[in-house]
N, C-alpha and C positions, 0 to 999 in steps of 0.2 A: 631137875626135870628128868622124867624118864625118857629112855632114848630108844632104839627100835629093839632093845631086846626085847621078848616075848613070855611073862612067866609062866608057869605050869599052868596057874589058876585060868590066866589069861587063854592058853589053848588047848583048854577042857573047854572053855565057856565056848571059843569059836568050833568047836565041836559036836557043841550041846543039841540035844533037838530042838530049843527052841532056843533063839542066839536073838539078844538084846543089844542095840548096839546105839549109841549118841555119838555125836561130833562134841568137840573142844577146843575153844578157840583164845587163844590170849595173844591182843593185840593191845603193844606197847607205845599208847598216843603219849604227845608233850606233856599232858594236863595228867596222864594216869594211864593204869591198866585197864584196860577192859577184859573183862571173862565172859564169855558166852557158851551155851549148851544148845542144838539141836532139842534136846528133853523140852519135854510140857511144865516142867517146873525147875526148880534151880537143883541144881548139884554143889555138892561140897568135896570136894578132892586136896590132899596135902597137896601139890604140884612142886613146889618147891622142898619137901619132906623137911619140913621145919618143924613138925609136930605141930601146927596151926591148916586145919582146913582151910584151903581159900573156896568163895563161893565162886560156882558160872555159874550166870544167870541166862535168863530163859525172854527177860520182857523185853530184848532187843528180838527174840524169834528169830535164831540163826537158821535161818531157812535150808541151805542148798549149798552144798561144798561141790566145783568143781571136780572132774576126776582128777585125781592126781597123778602124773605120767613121770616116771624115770625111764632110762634108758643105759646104752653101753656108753653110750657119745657124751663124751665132756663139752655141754651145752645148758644154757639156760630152759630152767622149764618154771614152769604159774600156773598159779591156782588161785580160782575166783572163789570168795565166801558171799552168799549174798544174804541179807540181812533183810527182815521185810516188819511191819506192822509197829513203827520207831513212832516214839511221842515227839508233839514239837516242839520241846525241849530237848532232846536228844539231836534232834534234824538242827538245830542250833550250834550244839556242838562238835557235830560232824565238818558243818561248813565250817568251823571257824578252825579245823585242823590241819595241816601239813603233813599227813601221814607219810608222804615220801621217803623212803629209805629207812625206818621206824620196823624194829623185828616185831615179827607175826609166829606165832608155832599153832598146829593144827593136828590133834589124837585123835583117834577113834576108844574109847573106851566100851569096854564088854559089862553088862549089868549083872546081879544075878535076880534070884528070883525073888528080892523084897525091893528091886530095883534101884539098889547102890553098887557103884561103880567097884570091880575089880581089879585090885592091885594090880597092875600097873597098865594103864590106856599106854595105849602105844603111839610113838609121835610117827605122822606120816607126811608132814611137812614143815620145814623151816625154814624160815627167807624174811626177806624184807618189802612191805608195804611200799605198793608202787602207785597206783591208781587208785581213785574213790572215785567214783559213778552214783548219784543220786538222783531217784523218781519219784520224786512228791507231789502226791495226789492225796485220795481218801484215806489214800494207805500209802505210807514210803516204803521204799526199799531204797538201802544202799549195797552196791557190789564192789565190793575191795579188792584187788588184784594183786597180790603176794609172789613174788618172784625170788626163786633160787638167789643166793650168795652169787653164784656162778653168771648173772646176770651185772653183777657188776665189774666182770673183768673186758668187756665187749664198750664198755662207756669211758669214755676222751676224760682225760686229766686236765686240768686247765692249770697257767703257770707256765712259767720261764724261768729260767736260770739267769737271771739281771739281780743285782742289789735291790732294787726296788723292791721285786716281788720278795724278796728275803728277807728284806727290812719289814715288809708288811706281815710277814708271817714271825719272823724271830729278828725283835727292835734288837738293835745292837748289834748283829753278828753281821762279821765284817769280811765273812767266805766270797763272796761276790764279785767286794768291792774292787778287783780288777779286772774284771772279764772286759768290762767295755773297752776301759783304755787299751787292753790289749790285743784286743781283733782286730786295732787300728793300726798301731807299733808295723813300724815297717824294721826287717832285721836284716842285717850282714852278715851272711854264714862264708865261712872262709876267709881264703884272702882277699886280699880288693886288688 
């Protein structure tokens, strides 16, 4: 995946008189990847640089990216995708996901002028799928809310240091198995 470096190609085109520009969206559900493009039509981009185009497609109509905000402050930041004109087949599999904590990345990619995508879109966000917010009416939208990495150092650990929870997580290991008896143990330090 490309990462925020910037190539030549890349900032000639953001310099161009006329600067074409789509969003990139790949978000990583249970059931599969989703690709999606801001564009009127699909796009095909190596993303992976496997020598196979993957397609993003267009018939989810990635509407609307958030701005995206960085800062100096080691803090969590989000960014909303919203998604609008979903068939109900789609609105099916939306509800039937747990996107929570599921990686999301988000490009801007520069066109040129037979409107394919130049080497290299640039990633302006990467995090992990928090929220799904859906409006279904004549027309759905869903709004996804993607949060920084940094977002999960702020969230409670659950667990204890007992056998139990140790056993439940690694059967057999026997690290544990005296804490309890010994927070009881009364001891004789010294002489008596």
């Amino acid at each position: 995946m490309s990462g925020r470096e910037i190539t030549a190609e890349t900032a000639a085109a953001a310099q161009a008189e006329v600067v074409r520009l789509v969003a990139l969206a790949r978000l990583d559900f249970d059931t599969g990847t989703l690709r999606c493009t801001s564009a009127p039509y699909d796009m095909l981009w190596d993303e992976l640089d496997t020598g196979e185009p993957e397609t993003f497609i267009t018939t989810l109509g990635l509407g609307k990216v958030s701005g995206v905000e960085e800062g100096a402050e080691q803090q969590a930041y989000n960014v909303t995708v919203s998604m609008s004109g979903i068939q109900a087949e789609s609105v099916s599999l939306v509800l039937s996901e747990n996107p929570q904590g599921r990686p999301a990345w988000i490009w801007v990619a520069f066109l040129d002028a037979e409107h394919q995508i130049i080497p290299d879109p640039v990633l302006v966000f990467a995090g992990r799928m928090d929220t799904l917010a859906l409006d279904y009416g004549d027309s759905s939208e869903v709004a996804l809310t993607i949060e920084s990495r940094l977002a999960d150092w702020a969230r409670a650990r659950g667990g204890r240091y007992t056998d139990a929870e140790q056993q439940s997580r690694c059967p057999g290991d026997k690290f544990f198995e005296f804490v309890a008896p010994a927070t009881d143990k009364e001891l004789t330090w010294g002489r008596s």
